[in-house]
Legacy VTK file of the C-alpha trace (Angstrom):
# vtk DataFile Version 3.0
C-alpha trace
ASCII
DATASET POLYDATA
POINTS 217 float
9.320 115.009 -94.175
7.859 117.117 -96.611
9.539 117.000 -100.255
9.631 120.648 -102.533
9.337 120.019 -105.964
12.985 120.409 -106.339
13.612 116.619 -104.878
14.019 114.346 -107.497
14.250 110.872 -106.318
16.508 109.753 -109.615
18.566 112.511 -109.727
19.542 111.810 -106.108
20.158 108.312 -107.262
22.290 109.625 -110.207
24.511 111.450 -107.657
25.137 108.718 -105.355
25.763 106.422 -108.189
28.247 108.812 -109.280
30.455 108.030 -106.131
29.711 104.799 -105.760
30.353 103.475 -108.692
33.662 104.218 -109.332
34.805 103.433 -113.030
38.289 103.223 -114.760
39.268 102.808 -118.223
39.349 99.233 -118.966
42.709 97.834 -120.103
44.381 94.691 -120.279
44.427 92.054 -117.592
44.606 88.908 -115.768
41.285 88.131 -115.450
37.589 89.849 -115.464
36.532 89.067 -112.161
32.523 89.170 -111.966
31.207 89.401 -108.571
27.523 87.922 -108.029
23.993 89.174 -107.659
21.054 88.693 -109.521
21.707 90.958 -112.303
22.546 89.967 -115.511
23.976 93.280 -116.590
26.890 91.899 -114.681
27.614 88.829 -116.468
27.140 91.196 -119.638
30.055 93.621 -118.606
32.208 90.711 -118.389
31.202 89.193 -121.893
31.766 92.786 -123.244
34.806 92.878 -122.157
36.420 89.401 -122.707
35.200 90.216 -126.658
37.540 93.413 -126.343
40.545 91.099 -125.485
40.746 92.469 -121.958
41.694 89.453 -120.102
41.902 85.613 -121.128
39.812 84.412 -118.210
36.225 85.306 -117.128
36.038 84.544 -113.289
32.558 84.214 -111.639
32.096 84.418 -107.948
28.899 83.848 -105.818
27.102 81.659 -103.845
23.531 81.579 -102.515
23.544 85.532 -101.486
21.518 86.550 -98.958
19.888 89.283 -100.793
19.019 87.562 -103.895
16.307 84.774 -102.611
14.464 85.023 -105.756
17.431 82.867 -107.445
17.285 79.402 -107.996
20.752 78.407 -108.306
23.869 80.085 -107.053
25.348 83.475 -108.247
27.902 82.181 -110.288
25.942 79.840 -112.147
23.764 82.050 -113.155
26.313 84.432 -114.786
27.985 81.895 -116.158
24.908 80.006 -118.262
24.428 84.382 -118.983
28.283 84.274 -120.599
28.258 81.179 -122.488
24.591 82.110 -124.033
26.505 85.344 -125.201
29.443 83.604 -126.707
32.491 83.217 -124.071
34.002 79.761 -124.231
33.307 77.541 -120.738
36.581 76.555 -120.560
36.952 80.574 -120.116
35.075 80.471 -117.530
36.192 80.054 -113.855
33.318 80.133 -110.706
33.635 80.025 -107.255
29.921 79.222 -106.013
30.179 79.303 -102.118
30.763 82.853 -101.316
28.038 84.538 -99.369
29.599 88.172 -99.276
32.372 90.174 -100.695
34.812 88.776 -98.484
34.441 85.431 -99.513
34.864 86.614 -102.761
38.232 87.234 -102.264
39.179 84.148 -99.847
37.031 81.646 -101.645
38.114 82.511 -105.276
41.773 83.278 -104.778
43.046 79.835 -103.653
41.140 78.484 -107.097
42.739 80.339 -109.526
46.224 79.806 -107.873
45.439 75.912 -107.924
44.632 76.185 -111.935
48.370 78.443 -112.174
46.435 81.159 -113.510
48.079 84.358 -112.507
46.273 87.193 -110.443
48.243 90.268 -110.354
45.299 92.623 -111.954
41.927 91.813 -112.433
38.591 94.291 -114.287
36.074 94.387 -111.358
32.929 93.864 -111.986
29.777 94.394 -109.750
26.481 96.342 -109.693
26.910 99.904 -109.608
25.954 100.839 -105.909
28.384 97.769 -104.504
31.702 98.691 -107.058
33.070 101.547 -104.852
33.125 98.614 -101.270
34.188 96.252 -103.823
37.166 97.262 -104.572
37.732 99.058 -101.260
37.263 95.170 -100.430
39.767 93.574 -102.036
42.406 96.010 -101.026
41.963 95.260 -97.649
41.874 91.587 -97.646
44.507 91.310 -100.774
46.575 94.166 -101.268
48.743 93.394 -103.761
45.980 92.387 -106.424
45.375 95.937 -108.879
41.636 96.166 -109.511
40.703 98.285 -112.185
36.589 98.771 -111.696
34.129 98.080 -114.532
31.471 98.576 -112.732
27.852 97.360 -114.287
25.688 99.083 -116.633
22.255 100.540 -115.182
21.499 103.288 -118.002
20.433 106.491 -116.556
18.076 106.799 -113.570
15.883 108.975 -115.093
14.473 106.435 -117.280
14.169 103.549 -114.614
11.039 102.438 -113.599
9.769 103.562 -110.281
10.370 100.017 -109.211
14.080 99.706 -109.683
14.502 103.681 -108.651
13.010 102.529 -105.500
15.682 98.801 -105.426
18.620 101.481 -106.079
17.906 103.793 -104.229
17.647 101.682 -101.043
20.805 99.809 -102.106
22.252 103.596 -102.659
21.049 103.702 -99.174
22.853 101.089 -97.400
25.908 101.266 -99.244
26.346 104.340 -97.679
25.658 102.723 -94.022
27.823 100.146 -94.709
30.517 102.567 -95.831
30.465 103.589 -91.880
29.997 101.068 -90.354
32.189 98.307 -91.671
35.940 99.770 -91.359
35.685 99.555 -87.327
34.225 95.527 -87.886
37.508 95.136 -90.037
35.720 94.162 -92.990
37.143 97.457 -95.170
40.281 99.979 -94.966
38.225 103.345 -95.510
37.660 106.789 -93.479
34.300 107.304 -93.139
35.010 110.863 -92.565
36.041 111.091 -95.816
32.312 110.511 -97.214
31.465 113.747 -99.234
29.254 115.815 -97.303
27.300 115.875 -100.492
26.678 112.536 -100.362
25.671 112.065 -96.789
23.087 115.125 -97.314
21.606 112.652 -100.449
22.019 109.797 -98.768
19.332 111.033 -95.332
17.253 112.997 -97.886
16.688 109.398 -100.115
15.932 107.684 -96.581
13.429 110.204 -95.820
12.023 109.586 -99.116
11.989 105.681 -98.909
10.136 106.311 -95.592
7.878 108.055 -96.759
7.254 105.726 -99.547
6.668 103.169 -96.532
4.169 105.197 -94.933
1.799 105.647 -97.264
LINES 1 218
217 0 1 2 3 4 5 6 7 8 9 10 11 12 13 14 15 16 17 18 19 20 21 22 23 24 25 26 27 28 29 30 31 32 33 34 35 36 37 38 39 40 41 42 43 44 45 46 47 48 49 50 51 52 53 54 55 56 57 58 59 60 61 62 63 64 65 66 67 68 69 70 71 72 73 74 75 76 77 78 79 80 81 82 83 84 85 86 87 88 89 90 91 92 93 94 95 96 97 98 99 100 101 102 103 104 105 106 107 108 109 110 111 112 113 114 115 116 117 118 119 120 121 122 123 124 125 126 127 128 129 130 131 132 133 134 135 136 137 138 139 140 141 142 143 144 145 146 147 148 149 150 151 152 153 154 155 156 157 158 159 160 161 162 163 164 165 166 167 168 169 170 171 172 173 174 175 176 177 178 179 180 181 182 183 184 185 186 187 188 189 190 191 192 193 194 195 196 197 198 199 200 201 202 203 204 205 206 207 208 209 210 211 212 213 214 215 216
């Protein structure tokens, strides 16, 4: 596929970023609920906003992910050695270090907090950016009556990523959107896939053709 000079590869990324990561104003709440990866921007979010008073608890949740090989420990741990470096107390700090995927997020870390009595009526979400959006879709499927408000991770402006990471989020960008139609008939998500902005499909196939072309050469 041949690209005019009008295709910009981050601004593409901006605009899928700017439905998937869906963003609320933060206010005050049971817990910040961190949700792992390998990116410590996450971890960051949730120090940011336990400092602001948010919520009393910091809960961290991941296992060994399947996308994040390059980590030697599990998800959790990670963010929580990141959270305690930046100042949160460790007896703040709840983790839940078997999940493998969202899902397990929810049924793995649930049953913990109710065990320690600490209530979960509202959380602040926390993931990376391309994920938040299927995140909290997520959680309202498999826990209704828990009130997410998304905090979703800061990445900074596309523009000024390196070509590396434009090429990491734009693949994620990518495959959220596949996943987006593909997992509400598997049961993992409540979510009409015919709602997907036109818009977005269009930058979705025209970053695919791009990533394949980066392939190619």
């Amino acid at each position: 596929m041949a690209f005019t000079v009008s295709f910009s590869p981050s601004a593409a990324v901006a605009k899928m970023l700017t439905y998937l990561a869906i963003e609320d104003e933060p206010v005050g709440a049971d817990i910040i609920w961190a949700l792992g990866s390998n990116d410590t921007h996450v971890p960051m979010r949730a120090v940011d906003c336990y400092k602001r008073g948010l919520a009393p608890w910091v809960v961290f949740s991941g296992g060994n992910g399947h996308r994040w090989a390059d980590l030697s420990t599990t998800e959790a741990d990670v963010f929580r050695g990141a959270a305690i470096a930046a100042g949160v107390p460790a007896d703040r700090i709840v983790i839940e270090d078997r999940s493998s995927n969202t899902a397990e997020n929810v049924q793995f870390t649930l049953p913990i907090l109710r065990a320690r009595d600490i209530p979960v009526r509202n959380a602040i979400l926390i993931t990376i950016p391309p994920f938040q959006r299927r995140a909290s879709l997520t959680i309202a499927t498999h826990e209704p009556a828990l009130h997410c408000l998304n905090a979703p991770a800061d990445w900074g402006d596309p523009t000024a990523w390196s070509p590396t990471d434009l090429v990491r989020g734009a693949q994620l960008c990518v495959g959220e959107i596949d996943r987006l139609q593909d997992y509400p008939a598997r049961g993992f998500i409540r979510f009409d896939p015919s709602t997907l902005p036109a818009e977005i499909l269009e930058t979705a196939g025209l970053l695919r053709a791009w990533l394949d072309a980066l392939r190619a050469t």
